[in-house]
Each structure stands twice: as C-alpha cells, then as structure tokens.
mmCIF file of the N, C-alpha and C atoms, coordinates in Angstrom:
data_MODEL
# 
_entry.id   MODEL 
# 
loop_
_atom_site.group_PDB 
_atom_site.id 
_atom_site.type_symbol 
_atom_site.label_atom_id 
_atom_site.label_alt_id 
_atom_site.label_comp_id 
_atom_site.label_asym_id 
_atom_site.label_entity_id 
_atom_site.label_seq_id 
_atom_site.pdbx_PDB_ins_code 
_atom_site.Cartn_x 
_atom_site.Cartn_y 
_atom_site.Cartn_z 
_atom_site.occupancy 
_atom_site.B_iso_or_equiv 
_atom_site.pdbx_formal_charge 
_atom_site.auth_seq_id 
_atom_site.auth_comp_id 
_atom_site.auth_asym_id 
_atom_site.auth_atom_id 
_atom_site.pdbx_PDB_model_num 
ATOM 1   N N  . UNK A 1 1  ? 5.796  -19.414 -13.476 1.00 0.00 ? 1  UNK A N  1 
ATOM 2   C CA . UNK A 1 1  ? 6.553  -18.166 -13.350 1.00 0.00 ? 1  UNK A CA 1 
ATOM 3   C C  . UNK A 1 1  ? 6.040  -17.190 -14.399 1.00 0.00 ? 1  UNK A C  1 
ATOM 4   N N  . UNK A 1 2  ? 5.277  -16.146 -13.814 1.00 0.00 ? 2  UNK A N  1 
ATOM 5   C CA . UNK A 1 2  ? 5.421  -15.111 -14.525 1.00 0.00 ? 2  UNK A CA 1 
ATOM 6   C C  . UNK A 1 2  ? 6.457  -14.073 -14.864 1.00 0.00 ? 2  UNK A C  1 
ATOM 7   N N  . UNK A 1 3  ? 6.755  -13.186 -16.212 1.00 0.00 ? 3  UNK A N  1 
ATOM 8   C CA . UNK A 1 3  ? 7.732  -12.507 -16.527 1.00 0.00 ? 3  UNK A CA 1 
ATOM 9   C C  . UNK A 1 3  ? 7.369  -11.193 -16.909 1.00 0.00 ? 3  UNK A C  1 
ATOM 10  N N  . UNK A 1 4  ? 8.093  -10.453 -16.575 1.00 0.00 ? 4  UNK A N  1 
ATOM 11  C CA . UNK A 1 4  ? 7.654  -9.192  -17.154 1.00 0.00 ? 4  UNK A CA 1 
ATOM 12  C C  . UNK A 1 4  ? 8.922  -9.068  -18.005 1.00 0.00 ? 4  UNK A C  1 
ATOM 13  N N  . UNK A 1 5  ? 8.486  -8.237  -19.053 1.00 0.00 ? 5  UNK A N  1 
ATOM 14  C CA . UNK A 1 5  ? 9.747  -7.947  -20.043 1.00 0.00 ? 5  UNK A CA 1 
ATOM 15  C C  . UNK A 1 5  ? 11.237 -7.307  -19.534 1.00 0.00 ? 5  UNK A C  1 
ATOM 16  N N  . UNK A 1 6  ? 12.253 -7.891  -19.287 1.00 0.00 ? 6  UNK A N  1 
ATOM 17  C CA . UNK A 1 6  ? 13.464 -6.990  -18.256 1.00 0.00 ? 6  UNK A CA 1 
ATOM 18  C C  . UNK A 1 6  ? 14.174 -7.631  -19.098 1.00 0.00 ? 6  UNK A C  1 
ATOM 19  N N  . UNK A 1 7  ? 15.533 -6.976  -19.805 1.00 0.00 ? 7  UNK A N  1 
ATOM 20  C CA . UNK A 1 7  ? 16.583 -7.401  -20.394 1.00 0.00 ? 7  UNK A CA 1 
ATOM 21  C C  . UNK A 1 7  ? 17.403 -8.310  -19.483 1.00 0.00 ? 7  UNK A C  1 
ATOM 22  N N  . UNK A 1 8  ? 17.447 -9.529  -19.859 1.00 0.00 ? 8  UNK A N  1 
ATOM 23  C CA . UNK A 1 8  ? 18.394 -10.587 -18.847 1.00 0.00 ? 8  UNK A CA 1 
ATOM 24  C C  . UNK A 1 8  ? 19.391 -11.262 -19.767 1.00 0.00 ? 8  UNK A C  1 
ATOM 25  N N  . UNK A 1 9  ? 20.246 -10.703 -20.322 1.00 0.00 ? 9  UNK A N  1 
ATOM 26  C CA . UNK A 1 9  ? 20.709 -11.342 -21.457 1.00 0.00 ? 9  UNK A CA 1 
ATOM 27  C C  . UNK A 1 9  ? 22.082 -12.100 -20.333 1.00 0.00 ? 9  UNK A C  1 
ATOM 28  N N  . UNK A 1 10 ? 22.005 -13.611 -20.856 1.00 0.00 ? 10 UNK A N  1 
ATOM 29  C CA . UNK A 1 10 ? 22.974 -14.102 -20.257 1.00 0.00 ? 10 UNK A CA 1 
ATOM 30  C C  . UNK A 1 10 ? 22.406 -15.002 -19.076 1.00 0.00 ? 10 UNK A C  1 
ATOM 31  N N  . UNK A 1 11 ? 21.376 -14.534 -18.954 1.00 0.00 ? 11 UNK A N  1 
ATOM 32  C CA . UNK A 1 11 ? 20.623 -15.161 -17.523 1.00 0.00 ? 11 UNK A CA 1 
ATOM 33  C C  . UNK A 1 11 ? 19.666 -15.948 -17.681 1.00 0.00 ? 11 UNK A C  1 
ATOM 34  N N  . UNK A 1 12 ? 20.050 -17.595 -17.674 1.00 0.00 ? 12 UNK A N  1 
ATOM 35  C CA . UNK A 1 12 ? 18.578 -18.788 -18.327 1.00 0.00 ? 12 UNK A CA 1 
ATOM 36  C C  . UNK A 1 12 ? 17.552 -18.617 -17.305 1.00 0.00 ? 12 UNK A C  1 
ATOM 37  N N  . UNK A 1 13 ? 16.358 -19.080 -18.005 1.00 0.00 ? 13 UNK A N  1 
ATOM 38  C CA . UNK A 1 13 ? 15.296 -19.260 -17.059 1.00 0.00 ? 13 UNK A CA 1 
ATOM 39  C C  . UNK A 1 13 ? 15.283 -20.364 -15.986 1.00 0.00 ? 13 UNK A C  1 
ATOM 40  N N  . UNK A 1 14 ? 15.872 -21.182 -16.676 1.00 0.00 ? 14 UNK A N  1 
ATOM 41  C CA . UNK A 1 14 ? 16.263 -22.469 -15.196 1.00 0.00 ? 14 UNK A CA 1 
ATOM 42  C C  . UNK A 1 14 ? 16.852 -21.744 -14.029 1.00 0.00 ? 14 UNK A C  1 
ATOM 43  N N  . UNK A 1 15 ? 17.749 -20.705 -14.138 1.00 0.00 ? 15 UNK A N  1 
ATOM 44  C CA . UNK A 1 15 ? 18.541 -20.247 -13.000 1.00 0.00 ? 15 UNK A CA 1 
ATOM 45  C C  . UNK A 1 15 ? 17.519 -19.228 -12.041 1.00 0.00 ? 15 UNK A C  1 
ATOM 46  N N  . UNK A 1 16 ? 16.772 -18.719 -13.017 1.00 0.00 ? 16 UNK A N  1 
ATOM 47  C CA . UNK A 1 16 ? 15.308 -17.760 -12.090 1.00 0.00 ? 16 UNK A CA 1 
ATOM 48  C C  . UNK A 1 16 ? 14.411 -18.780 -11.713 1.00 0.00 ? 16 UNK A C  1 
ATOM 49  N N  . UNK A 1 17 ? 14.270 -19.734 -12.021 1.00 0.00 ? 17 UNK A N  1 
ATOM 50  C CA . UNK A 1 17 ? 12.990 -20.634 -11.728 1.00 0.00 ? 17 UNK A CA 1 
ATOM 51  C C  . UNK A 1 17 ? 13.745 -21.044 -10.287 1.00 0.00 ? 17 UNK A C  1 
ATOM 52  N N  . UNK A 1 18 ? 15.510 -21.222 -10.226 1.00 0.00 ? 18 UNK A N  1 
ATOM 53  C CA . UNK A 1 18 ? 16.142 -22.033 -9.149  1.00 0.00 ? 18 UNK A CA 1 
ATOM 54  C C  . UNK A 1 18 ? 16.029 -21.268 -7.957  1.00 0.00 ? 18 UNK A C  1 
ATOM 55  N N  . UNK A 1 19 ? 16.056 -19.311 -8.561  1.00 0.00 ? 19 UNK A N  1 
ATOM 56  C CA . UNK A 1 19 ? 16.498 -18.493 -7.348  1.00 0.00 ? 19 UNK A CA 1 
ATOM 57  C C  . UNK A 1 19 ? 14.805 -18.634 -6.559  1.00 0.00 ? 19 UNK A C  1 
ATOM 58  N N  . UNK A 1 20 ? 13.674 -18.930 -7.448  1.00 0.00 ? 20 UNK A N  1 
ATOM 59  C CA . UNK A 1 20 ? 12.248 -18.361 -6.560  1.00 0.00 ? 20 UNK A CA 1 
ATOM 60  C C  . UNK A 1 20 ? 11.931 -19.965 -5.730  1.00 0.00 ? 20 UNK A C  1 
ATOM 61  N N  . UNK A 1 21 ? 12.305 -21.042 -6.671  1.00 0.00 ? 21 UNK A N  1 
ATOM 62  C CA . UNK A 1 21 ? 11.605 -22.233 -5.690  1.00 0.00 ? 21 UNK A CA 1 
ATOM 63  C C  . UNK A 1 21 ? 13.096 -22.558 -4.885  1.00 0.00 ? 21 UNK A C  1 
ATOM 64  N N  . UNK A 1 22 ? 14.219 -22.187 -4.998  1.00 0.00 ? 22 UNK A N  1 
ATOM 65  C CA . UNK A 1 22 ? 15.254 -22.755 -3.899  1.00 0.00 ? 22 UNK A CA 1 
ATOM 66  C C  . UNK A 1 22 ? 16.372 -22.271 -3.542  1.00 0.00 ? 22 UNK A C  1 
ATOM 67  N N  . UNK A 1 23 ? 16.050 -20.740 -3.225  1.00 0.00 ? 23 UNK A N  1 
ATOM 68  C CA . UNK A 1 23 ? 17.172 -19.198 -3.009  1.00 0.00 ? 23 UNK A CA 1 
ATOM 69  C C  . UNK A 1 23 ? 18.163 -20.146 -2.031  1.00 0.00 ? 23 UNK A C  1 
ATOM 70  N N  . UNK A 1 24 ? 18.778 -19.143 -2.113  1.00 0.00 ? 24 UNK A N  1 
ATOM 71  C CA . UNK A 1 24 ? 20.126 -19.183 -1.109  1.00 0.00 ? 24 UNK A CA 1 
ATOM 72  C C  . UNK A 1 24 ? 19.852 -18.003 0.182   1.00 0.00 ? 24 UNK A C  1 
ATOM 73  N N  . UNK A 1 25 ? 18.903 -17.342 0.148   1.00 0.00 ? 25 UNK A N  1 
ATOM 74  C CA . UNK A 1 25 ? 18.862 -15.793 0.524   1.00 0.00 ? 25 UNK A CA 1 
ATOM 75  C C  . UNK A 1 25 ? 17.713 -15.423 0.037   1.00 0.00 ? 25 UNK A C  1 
ATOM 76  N N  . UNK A 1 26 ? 16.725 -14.863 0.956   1.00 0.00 ? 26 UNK A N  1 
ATOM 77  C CA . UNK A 1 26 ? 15.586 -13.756 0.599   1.00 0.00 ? 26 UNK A CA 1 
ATOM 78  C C  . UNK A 1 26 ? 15.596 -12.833 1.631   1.00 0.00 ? 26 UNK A C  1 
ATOM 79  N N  . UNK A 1 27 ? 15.081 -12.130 1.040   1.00 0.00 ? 27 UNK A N  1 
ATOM 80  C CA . UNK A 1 27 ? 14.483 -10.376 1.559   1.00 0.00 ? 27 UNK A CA 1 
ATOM 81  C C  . UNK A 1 27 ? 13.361 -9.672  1.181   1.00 0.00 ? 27 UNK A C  1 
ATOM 82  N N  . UNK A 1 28 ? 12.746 -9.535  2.120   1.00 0.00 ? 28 UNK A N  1 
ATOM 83  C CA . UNK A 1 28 ? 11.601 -8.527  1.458   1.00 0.00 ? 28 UNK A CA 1 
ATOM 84  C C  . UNK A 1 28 ? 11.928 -7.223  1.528   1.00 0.00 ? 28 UNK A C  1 
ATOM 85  N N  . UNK A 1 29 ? 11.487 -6.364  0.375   1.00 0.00 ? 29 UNK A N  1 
ATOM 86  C CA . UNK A 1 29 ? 11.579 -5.237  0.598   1.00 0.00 ? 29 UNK A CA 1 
ATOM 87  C C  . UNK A 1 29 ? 10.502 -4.493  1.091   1.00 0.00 ? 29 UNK A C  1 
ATOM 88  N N  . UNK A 1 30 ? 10.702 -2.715  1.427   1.00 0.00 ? 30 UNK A N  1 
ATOM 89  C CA . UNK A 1 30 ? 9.961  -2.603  2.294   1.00 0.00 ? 30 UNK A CA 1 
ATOM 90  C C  . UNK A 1 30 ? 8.637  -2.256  0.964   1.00 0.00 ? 30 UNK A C  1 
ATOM 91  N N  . UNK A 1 31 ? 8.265  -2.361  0.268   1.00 0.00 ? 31 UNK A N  1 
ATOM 92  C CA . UNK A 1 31 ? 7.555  -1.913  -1.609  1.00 0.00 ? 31 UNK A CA 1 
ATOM 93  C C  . UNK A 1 31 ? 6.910  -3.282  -1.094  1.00 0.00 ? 31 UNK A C  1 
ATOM 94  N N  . UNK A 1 32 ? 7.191  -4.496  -0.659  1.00 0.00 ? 32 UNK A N  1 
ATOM 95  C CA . UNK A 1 32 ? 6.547  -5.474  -0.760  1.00 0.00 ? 32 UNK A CA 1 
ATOM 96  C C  . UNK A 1 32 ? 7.045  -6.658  -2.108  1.00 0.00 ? 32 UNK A C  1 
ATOM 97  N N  . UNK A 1 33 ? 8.005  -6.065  -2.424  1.00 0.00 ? 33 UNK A N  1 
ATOM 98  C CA . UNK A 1 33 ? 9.102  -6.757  -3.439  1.00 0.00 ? 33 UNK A CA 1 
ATOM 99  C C  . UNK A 1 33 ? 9.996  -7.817  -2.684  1.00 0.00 ? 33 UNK A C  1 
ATOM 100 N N  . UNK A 1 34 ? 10.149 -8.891  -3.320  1.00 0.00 ? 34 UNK A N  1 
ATOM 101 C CA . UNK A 1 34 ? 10.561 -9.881  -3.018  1.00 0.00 ? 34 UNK A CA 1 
ATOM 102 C C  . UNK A 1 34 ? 12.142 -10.170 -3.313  1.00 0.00 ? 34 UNK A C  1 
ATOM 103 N N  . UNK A 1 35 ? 13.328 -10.258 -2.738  1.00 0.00 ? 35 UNK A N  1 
ATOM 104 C CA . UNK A 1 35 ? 14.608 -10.441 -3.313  1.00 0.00 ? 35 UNK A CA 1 
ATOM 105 C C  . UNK A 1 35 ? 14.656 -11.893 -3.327  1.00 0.00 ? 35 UNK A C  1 
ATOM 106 N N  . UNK A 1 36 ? 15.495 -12.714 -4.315  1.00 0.00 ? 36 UNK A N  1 
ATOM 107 C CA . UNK A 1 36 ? 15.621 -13.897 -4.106  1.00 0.00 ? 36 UNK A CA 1 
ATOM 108 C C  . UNK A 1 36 ? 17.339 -14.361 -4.210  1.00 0.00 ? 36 UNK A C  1 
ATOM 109 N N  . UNK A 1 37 ? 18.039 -14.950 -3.966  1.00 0.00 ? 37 UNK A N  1 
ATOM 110 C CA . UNK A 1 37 ? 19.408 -14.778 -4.807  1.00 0.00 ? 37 UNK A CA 1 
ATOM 111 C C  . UNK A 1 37 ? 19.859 -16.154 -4.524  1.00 0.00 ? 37 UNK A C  1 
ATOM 112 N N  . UNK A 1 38 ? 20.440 -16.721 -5.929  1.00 0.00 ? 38 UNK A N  1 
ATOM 113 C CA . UNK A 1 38 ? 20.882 -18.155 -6.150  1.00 0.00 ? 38 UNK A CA 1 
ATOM 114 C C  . UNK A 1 38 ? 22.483 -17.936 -6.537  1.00 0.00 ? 38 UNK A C  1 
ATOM 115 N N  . UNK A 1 39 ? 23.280 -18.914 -5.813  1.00 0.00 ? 39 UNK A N  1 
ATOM 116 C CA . UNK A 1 39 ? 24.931 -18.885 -6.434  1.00 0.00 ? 39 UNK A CA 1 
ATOM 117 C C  . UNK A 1 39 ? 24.565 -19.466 -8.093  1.00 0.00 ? 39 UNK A C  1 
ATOM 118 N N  . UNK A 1 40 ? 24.989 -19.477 -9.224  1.00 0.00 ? 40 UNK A N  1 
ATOM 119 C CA . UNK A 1 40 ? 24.938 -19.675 -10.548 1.00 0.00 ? 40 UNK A CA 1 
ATOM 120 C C  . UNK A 1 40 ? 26.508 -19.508 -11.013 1.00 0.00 ? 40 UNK A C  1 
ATOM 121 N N  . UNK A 1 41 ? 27.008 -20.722 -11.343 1.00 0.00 ? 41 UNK A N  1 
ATOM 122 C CA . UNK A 1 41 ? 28.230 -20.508 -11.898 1.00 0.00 ? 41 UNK A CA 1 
ATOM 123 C C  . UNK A 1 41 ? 29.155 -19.201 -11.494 1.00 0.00 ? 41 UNK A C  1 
ATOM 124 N N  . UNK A 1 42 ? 29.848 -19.612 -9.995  1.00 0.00 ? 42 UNK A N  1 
ATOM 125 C CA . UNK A 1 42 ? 30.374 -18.703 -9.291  1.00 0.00 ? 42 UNK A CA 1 
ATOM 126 C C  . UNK A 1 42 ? 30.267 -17.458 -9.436  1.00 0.00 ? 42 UNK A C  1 
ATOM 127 N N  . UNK A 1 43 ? 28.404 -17.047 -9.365  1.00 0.00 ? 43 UNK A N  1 
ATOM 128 C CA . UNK A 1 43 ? 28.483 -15.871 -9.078  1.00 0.00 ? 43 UNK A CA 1 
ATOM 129 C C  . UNK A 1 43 ? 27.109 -15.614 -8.663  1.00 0.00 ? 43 UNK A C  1 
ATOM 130 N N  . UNK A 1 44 ? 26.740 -14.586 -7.618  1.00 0.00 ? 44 UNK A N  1 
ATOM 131 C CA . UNK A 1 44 ? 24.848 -14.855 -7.506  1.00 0.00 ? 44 UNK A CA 1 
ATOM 132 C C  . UNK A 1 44 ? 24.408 -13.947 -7.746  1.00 0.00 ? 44 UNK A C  1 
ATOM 133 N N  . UNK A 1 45 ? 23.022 -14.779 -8.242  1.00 0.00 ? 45 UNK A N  1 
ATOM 134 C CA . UNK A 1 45 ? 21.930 -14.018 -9.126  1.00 0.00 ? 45 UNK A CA 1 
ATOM 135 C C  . UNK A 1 45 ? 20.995 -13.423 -8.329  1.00 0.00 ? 45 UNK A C  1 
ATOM 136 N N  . UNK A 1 46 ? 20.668 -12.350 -7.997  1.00 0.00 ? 46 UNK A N  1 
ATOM 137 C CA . UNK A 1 46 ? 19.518 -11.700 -7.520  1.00 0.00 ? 46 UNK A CA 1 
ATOM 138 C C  . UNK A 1 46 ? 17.879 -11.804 -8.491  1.00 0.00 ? 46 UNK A C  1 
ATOM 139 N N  . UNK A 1 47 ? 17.145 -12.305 -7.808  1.00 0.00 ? 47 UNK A N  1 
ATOM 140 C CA . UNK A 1 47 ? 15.528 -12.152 -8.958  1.00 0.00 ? 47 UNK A CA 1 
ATOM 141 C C  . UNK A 1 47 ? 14.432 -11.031 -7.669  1.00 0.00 ? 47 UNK A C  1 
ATOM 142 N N  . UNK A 1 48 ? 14.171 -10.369 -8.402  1.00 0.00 ? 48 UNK A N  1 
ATOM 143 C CA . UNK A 1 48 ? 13.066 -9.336  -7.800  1.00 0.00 ? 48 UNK A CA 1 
ATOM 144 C C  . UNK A 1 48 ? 12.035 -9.891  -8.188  1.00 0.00 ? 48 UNK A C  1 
ATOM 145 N N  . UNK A 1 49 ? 11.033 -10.095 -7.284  1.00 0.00 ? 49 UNK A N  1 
ATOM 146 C CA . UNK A 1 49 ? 9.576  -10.674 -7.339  1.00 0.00 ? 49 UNK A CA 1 
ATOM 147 C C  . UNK A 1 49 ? 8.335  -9.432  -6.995  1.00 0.00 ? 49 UNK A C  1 
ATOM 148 N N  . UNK A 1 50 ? 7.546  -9.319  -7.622  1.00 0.00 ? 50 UNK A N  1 
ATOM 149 C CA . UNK A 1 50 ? 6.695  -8.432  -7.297  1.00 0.00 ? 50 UNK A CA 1 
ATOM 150 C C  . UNK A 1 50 ? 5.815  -8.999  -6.232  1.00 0.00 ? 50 UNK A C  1 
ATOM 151 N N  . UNK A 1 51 ? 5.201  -8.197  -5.721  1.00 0.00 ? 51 UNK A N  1 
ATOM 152 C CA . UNK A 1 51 ? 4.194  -8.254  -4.251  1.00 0.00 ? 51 UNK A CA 1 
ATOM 153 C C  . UNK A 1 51 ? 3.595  -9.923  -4.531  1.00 0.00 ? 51 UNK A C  1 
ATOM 154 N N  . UNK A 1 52 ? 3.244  -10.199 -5.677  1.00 0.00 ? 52 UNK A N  1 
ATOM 155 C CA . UNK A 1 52 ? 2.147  -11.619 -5.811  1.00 0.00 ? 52 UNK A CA 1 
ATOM 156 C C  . UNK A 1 52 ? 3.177  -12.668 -5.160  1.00 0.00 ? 52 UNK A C  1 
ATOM 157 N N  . UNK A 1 53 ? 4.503  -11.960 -5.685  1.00 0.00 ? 53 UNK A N  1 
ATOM 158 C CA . UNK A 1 53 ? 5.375  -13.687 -5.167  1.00 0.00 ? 53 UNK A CA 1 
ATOM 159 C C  . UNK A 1 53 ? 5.789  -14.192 -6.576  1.00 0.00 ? 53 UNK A C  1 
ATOM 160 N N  . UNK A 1 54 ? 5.358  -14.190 -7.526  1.00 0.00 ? 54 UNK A N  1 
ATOM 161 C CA . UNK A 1 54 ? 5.182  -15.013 -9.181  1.00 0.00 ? 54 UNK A CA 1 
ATOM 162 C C  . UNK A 1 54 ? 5.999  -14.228 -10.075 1.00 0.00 ? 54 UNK A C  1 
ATOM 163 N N  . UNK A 1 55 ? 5.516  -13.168 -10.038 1.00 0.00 ? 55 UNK A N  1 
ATOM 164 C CA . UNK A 1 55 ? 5.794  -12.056 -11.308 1.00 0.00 ? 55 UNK A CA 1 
ATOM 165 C C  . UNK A 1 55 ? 7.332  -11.727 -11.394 1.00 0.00 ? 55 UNK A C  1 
ATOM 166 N N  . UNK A 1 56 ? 8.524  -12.162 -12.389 1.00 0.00 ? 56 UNK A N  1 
ATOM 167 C CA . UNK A 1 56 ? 9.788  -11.525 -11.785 1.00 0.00 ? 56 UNK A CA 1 
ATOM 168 C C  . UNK A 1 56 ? 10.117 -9.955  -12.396 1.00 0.00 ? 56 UNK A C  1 
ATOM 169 N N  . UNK A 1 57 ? 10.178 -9.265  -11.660 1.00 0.00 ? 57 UNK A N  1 
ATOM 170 C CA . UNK A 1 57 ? 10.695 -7.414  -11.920 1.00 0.00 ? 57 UNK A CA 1 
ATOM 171 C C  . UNK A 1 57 ? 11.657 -7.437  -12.629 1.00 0.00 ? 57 UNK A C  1 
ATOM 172 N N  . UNK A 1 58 ? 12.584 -8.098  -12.346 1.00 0.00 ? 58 UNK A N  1 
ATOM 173 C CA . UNK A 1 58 ? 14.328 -8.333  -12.726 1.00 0.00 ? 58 UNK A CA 1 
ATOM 174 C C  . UNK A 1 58 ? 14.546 -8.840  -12.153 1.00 0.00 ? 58 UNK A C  1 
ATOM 175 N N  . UNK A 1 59 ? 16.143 -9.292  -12.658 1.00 0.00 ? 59 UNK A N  1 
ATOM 176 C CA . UNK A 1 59 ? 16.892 -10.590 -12.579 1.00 0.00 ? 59 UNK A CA 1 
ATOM 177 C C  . UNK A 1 59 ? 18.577 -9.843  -13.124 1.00 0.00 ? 59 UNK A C  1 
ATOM 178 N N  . UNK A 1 60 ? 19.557 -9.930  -12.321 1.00 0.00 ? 60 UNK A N  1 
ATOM 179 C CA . UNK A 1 60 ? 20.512 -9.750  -12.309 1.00 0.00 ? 60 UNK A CA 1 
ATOM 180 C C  . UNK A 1 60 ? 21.795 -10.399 -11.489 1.00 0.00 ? 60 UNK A C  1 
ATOM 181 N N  . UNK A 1 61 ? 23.312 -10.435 -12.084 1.00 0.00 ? 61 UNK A N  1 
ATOM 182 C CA . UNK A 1 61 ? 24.010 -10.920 -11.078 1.00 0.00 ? 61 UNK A CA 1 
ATOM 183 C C  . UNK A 1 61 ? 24.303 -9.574  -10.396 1.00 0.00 ? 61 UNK A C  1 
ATOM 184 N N  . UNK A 1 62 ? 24.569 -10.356 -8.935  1.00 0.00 ? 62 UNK A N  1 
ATOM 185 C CA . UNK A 1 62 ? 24.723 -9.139  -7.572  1.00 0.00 ? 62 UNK A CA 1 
ATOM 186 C C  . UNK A 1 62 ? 26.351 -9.347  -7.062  1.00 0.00 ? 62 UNK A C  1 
ATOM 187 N N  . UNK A 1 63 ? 26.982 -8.394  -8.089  1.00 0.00 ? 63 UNK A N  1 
ATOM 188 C CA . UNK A 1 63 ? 28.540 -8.612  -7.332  1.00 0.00 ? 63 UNK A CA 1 
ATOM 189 C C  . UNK A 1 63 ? 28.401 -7.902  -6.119  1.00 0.00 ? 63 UNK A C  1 
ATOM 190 N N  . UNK A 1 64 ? 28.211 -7.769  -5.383  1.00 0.00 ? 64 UNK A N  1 
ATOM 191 C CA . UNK A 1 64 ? 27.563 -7.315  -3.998  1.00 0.00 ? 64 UNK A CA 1 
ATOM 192 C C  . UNK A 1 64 ? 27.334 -8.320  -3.074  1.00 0.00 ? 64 UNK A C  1 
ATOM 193 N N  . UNK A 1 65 ? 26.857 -9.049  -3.615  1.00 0.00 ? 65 UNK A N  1 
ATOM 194 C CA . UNK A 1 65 ? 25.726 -9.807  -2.401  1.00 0.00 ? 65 UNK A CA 1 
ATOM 195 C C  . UNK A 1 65 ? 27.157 -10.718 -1.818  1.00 0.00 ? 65 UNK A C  1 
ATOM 196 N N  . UNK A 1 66 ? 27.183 -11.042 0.000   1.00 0.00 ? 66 UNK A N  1 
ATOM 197 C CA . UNK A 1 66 ? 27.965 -11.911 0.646   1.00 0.00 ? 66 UNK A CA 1 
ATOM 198 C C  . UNK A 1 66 ? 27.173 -13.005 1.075   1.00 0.00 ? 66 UNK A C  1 
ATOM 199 N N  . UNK A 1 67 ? 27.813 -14.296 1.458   1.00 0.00 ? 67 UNK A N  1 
ATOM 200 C CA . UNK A 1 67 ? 26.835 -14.997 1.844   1.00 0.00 ? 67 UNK A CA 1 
ATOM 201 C C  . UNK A 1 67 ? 27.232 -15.137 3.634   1.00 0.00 ? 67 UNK A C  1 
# 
C-alpha cells in the first residue's frame, strides 16, 4: 500500500489495508479514482484510491454511505 500524505487521524492502517483487499462496496469514479468502503467499529470507512489501484488519496468515515 502506497500513501500519500492525508490527515487520517483516528483511522489505523489495518482498517485501509481491510477497505482495498476486502471492501464492503466499490465505485469507480468517473477521474478514474477508486472508492473502497469497509464497516470499522460501527461505522464505514471510505478509502480513495488513485487510478494505479495502490496509492490511497484519502481515507475517511462516510456518515453517508448505506449499505
């Protein structure tokens, strides 16, 4: 996993490593950006992947997202 510098305070790397190898939910965007989103301690995490697939953009929880 590559990282680019994005403030994730609160957010372990085990839980981004969980959303890219075993989402709950993906989406591509139309940029060629990758959405990924994992449930994490009742609540889910969205990870943005850049075009390669590897690289994460950001990483946030998505009070938004339904399953």
């Amino acid at each position: 996993m590559k990282n680019v510098s994005v403030d994730r305070i609160g957010i372990k790397d085990e839980w981004i490593e969980e959303a890219i190898c075993s989402p709950l939910y993906v989406e591509m965007q139309s940029d060629g950006r990758i959405r990924k989103w994992v449930k994490v301690e009742e609540k889910y995490l969205r990870v943005i992947l850049l075009e390669d697939g590897e690289t994460v953009h950001n990483a946030f929880f998505d009070r938004n997202f339904k399953e």
